[in-house]
C-alpha positions as CSV (number, residue, x, y, z in Angstrom):
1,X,19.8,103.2,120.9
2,X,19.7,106.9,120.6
3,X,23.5,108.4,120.9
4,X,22.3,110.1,124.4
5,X,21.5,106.7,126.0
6,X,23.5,104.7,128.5
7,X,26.3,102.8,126.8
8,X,26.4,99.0,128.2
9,X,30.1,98.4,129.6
10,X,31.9,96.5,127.4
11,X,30.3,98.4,124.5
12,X,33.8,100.1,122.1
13,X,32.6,103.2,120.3
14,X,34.2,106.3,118.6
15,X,36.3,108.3,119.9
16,X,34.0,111.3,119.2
17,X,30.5,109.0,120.1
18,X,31.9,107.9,123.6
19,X,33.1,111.8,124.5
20,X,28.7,112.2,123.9
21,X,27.8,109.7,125.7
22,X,30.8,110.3,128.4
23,X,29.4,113.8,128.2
24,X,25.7,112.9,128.3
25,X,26.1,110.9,131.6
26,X,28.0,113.5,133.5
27,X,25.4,116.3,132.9
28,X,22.6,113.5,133.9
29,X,24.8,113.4,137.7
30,X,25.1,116.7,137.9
31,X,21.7,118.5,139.8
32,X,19.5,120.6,138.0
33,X,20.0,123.9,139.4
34,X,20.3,127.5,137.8
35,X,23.1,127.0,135.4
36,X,21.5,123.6,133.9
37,X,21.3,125.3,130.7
38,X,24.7,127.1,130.1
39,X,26.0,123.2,131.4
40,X,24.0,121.3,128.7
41,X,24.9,124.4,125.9
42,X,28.3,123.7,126.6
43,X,28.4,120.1,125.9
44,X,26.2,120.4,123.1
45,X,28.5,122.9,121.3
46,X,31.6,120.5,122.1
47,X,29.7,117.2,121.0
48,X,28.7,119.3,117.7
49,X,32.8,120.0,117.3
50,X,33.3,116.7,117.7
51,X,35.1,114.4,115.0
52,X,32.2,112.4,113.1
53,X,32.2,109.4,110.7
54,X,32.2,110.3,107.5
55,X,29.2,108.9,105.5
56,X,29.9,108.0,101.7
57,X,28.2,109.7,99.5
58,X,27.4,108.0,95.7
59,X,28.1,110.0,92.8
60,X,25.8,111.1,89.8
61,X,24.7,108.7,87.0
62,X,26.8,107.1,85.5
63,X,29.0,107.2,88.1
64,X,26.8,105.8,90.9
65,X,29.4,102.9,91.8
66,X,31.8,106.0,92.8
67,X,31.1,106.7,96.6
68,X,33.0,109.8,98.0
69,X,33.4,111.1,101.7
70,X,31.2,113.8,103.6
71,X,34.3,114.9,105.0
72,X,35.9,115.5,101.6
73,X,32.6,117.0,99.7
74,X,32.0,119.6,102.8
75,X,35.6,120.4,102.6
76,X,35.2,121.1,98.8
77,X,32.1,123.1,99.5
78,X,34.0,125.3,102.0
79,X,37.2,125.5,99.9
80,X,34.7,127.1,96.9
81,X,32.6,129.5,99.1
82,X,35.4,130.8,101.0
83,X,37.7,131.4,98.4
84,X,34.9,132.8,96.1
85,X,33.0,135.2,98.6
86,X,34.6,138.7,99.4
87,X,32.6,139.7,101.8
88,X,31.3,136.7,103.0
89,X,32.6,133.7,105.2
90,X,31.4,129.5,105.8
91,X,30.5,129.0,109.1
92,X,28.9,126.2,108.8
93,X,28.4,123.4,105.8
94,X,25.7,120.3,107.1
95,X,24.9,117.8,104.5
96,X,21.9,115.3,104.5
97,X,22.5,112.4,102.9
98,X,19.5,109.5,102.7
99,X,20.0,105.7,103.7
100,X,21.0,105.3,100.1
101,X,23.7,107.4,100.2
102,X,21.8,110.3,98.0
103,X,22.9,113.8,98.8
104,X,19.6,115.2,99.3
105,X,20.4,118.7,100.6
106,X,23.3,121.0,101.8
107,X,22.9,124.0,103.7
108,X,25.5,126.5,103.9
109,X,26.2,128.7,107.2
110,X,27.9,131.9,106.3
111,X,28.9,135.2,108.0
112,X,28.6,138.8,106.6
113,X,30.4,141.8,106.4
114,X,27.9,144.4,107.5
115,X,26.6,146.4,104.9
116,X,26.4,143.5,102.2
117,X,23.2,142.6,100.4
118,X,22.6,139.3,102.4
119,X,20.6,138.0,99.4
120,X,23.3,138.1,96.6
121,X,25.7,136.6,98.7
122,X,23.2,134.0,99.2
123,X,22.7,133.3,95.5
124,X,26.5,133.5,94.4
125,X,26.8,130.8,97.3
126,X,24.2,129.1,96.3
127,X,25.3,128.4,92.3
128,X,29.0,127.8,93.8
129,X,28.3,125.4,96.2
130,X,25.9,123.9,93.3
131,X,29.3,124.0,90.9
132,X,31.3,122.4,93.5
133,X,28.6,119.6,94.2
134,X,28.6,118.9,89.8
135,X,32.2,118.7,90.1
136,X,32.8,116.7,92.9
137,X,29.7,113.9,92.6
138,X,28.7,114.6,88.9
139,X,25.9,116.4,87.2
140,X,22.8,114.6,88.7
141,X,20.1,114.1,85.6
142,X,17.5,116.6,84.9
143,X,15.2,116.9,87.8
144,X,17.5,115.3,90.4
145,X,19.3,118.5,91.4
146,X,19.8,118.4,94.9
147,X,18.5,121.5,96.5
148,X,20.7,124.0,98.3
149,X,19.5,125.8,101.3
150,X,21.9,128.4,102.4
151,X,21.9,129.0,106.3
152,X,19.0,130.6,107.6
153,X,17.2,132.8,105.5
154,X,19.0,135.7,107.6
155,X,22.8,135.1,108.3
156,X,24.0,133.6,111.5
157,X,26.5,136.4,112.1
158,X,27.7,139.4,110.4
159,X,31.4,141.3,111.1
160,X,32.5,145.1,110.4
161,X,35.9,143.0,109.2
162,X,36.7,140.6,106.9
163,X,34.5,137.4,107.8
164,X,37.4,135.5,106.6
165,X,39.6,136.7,109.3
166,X,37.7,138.1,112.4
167,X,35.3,136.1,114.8
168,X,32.1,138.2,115.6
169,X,32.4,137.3,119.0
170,X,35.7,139.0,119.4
171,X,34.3,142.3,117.8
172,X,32.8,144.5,120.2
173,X,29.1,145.4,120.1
């Protein structure tokens, strides 16, 4: 069952699953008319805030018994970046993690100051997102790096302030 099908009644799931379904139904009710799409944007922006289950994660050889949470690795990833980067903030931090329980990419969202070489940022997030990964799960064995993908290969946002403390969407065009 895809997570934007009908729920049968009697059916108990997450908190954050049944406010996507709960969502999901009421924008099927409502009639398509000219503000169908800022409706379904909304809801998919809130169902993408929404709390998730965490998936375990296993660590590196010979560690692979260890698991550790998604919630805690992307927190460690964000922790890194953002105290690391100047003039650079985490927007975003997805991680893709197989049926096994592999890590097999992160990608990191990140807003720029304006005026910042977009591509160095990109590599200094890249190695400390890649130190925070060895730390956290262990070194993976030669060949088994997992690969980092940083954003888009433009940034999602830039800022004239610190990204750190000012949303672009407050600044003024």
């Amino acid at each position: 069952m895809s997570e934007l099908e009908e729920v049968p009644d009697g059916v108990d799931l997450p908190r954050g699953e049944a406010d996507l379904a709960a969502a999901a139904r009421q924008l099927r009710a409502v009639p398509a008319g000219p503000r169908a799409v800022e409706v379904a944007n909304r809801v998919l922006q809130r169902a993408l805030a929404a709390p998730r289950r965490s998936v375990m994660i296993r660590a590196a050889a010979p560690h692979e018994h260890l698991r550790v949470s998604s919630i805690a690795v992307t927190a460690i990833v964000r922790e890194r970046l953002d105290e690391a980067l100047v003039d650079a903030a985490v927007r975003h931090v997805v991680l893709d993690v197989d049926r096994d329980g592999l890590l097999s990419s992160v990608t990191v969202d990140l807003v720029v100051r304006y005026g910042t070489v977009v591509a160095d940022v990109g590599e200094q997030a890249r190695a400390l997102a890649r130190q925070a990964l060895d730390e956290t799960l262990g070194r993976p064995e030669p060949g088994g790096e997992v690969p980092i993908a940083i954003g888009h290969a433009h940034v999602s946002d830039v800022t004239v302030g610190d990204p750190h403390l000012v949303d672009p969407a407050d600044e003024r065009a």
